[in-house]
N, C-alpha and C positions, 0 to 999 in steps of 0.2 A: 406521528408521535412527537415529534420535535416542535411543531406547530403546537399542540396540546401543552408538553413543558412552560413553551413561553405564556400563554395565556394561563397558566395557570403562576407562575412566577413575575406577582406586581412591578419586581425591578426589570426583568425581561421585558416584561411589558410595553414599560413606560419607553423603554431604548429604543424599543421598534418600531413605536408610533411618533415618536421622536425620530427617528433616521425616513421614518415614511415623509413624513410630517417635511421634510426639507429636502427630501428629493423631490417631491412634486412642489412645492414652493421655487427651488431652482430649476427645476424642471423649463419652466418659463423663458427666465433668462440665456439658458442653454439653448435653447430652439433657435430665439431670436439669434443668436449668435452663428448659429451653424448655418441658416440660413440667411444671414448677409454677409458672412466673413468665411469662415472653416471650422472645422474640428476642433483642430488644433487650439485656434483663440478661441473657443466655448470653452473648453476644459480648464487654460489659463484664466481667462475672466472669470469663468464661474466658481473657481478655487478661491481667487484674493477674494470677491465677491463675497460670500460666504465666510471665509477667517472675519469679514471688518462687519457682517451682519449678525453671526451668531450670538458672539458675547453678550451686546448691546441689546437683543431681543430677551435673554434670560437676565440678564439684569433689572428690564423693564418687568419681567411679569415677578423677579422672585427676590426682589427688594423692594423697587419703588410701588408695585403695584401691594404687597401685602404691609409694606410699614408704614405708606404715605395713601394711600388711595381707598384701599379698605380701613383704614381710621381716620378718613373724611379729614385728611390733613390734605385740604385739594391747594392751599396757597403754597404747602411746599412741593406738591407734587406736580401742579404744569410748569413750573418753571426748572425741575429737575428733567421731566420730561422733552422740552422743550431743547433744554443744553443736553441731554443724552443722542438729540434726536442730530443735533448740529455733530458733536462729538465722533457720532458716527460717520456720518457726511463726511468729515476731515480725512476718518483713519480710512475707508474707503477709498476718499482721493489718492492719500498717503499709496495704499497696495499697491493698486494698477499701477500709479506713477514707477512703482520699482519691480514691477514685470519687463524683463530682456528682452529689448526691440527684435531681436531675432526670433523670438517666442510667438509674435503676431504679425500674421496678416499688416499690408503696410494699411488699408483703408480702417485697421480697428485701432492699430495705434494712432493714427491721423486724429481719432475720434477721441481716447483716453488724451492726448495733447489739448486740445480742446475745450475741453469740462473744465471747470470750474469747481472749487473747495463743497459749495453749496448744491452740487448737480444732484445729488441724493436724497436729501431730506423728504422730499414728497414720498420716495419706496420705502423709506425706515418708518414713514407713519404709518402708511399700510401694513408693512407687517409689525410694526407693536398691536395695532387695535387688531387684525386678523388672526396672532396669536395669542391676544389675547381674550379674542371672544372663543377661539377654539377651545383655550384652555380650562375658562367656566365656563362654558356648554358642559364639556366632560364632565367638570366638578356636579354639576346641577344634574347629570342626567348618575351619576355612579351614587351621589348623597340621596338621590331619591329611590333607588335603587334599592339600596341600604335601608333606609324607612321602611320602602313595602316588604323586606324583606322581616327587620324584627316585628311588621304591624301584623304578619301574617305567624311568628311564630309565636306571641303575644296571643293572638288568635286561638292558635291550636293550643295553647293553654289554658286558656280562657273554658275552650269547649271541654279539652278531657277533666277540667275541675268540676264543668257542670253535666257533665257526663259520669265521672264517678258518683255526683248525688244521688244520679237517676237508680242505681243499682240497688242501694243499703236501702231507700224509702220506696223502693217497691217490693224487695225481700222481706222487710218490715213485716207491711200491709197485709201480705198472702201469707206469712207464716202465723198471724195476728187471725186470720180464715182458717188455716189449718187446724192450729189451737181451741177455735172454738168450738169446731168440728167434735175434735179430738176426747174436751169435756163432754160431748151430749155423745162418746162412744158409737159415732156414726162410722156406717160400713165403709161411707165416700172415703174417709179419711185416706186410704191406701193408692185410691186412684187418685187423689190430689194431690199427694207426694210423687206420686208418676208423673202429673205433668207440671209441677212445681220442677223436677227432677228435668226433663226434657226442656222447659223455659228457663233453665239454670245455664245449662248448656250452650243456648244460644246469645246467653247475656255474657258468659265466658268467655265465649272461641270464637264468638262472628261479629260481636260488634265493637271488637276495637278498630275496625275498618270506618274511616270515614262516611261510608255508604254501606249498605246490604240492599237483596235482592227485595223489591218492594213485596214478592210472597211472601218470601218468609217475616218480616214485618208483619205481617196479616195474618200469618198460620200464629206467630208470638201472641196477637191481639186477642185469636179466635178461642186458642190453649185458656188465656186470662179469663177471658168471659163464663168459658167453661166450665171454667173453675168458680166462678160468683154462681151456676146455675147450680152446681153442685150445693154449693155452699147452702142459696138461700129455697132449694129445693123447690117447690113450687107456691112456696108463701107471695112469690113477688113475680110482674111480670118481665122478664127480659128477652127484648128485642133486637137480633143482630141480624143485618142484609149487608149484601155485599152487590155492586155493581161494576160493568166494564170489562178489560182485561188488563192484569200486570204488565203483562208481558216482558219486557226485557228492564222494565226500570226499575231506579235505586230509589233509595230514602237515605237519611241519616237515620241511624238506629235510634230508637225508643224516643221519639217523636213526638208519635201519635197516642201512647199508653198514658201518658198523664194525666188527657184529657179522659179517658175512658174510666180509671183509676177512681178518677175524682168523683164522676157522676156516680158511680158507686159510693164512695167514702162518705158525700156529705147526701147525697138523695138517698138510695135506695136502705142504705145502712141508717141511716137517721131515723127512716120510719119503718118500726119493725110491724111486719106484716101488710102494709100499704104500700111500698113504694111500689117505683117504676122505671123504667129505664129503656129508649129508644136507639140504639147507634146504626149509623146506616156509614157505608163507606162504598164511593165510587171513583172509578178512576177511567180516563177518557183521554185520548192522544200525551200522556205523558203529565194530563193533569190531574192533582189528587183534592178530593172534596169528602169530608168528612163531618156527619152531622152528628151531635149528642143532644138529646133530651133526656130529663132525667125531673122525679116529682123533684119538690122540696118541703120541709115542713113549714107551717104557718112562720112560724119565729124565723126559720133560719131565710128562708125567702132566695135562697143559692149563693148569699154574698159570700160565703169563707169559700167558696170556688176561690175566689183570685186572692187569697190569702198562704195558701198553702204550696211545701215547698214544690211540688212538683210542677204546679202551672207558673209558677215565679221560673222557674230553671226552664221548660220547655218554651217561654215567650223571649230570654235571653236567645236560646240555642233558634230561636226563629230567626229572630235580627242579625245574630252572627253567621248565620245558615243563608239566608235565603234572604238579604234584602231588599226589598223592593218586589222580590217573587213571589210573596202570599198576601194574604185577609185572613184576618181573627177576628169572630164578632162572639162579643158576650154577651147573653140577655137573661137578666135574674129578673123574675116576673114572682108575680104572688103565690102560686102554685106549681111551677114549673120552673125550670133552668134550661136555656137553651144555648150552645155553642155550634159555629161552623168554622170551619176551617179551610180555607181552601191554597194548594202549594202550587205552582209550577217546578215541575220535576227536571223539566231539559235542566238547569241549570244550579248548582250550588258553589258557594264561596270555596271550599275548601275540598 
């Protein structure tokens, strides 16, 4: 619990990686000390040791390094660097030298007599540059952090904006079926409302989940078709196979209906009494492949496929979804429209 508080409390934080951060830094000095002198004179040396390093390291990273060094003001910063680094070296000397010869070991004080003003300068460089590559390391790894974190909320924005399109322009389309039904006082009408009714349900309650079960995706697709067989009764031919097994995978919800939507909207609907429409769907170790053919009339030749919002929105939510893990091929031919689509399933963005 206590652990938890501080990682979650930045000022905590910073205190304890900061107290880490200079026990294992002294940690060093202490060894040596205890293993050529005592106890006693580690504790004393590593005390004044530490009063004449700390200052002089926070001063280096949280003055000279953010006002002189990050605004590439480098002529005033080595030679501020430079006198901070002597500076220290001095007050260093200064400590030890007023450590109580009784305090130490005779062979540690022999040694603190010894030194020279200047004996230190080489360890105060090492720790400016080692605390200070610590310090933006951190900075570089928590700011990028931060990035992936607003790129990914960015993200899930991105999708539920293109996700709420998918709903109104497909309730559209089918209610736009219903309707026409409705005029020619056909019997279907009742049963279209039933599985309008039950495909309502699942646009509701299950696919505000980043994923759904790749069935029921399929049982949504199957209801849809259903529904167009209803519709255009047996004026048109429509083609639905399914291949593979589900089995335990997911999709991102409503996906795959745009593509299906559409082959109806601008084929089979365009040409009343001619058209046609082929959709095959299989699926294989987790990977999903999905074929549309669908006629088209002379004029339209399938190009307002890629004009419309539904394939505009599903080829975004591809890219945000899954990049790098499918193929989209379009192929608008004189008589024919032909899309495949193929997902790998192991893996999505979000």
């Amino acid at each position: 619990m206590f652990s938890n508080e501080v990682f979650k409390n930045p000022v905590l934080r910073r205190i304890l990686l900061h107290a880490l951060f200079w026990t294992a830094w002294m940690s060093r000095t202490f060894y040596d000390i205890v293993s050529l002198y005592s106890l006693q004179g580690a504790f004393a040396f590593s005390f004044s040791y530490i009063i004449a390093q700390m200052p002089f390291v926070y001063i280096h990273l949280y003055v000279l390094v953010p006002k002189l060094l990050n605004k590439r003001k480098y002529f005033l910063y080595v030679p501020a660097t430079i006198a901070l680094l002597f500076i220290y070296s001095y007050l260093s000397y200064f400590v030890l030298n007023r450590i109580p010869a009784e305090w130490l070991p005779k062979g540690l004080a022999s040694y603190i007599h010894r030194i020279d003003p200047n004996y230190d300068i080489l360890e105060g460089f090492f720790a400016f540059t080692i605390t200070y590559a610590l310090k933006y390391t951190w900075l570089a790894l928590t700011t990028q952090n931060k990035v992936l974190a607003l790129q990914k909320e960015n993200l899930q924005l991105e999708l539920k904006a293109l996700k709420a399109q998918v709903n109104p322009h497909f309730l559209f389309n089918t209610l736009n079926n219903i309707y026409a039904l409705s005029l020619q006082k056909s019997e279907q009408t009742p049963g279209m409302l039933l599985k309008l009714s039950s495909m309502m349900r699942y646009l509701l309650y299950e696919c505000n989940a980043p994923q759904v079960a790749l069935q029921k995706e399929i049982r949504f697709i199957n209801d849809y078709i259903e529904l167009e067989k209803i519709r255009h009764d047996k004026n048109v031919r429509i083609g639905f196979s399914l291949s593979g097994n589900a089995d335990d995978s997911e999709i991102a919800p409503l996906l795959l209906i745009p593509f299906i939507e559409n082959s109806f909207k601008h084929g089979v609907n365009a040409q009343i009494g001619k058209g046609w429409v082929d959709i095959h769907l299989s699926t294989l170790d987790k990977k999903l492949s999905l074929s549309v053919v669908n006629s088209t009339t002379e004029n339209n030749n399938g190009g307002v496929h890629d004009k419309g919002i539904g394939l505009e929105n599903v080829k975004k939510r591809l890219e945000l979804l899954y990049p790098g893990k499918y193929m989209l091929s379009i192929e608008p031919r004189d008589e024919k429209f032909s899309m495949n689509l193929t997902i790998d399933l192991n893996e999505i963005t979000l």
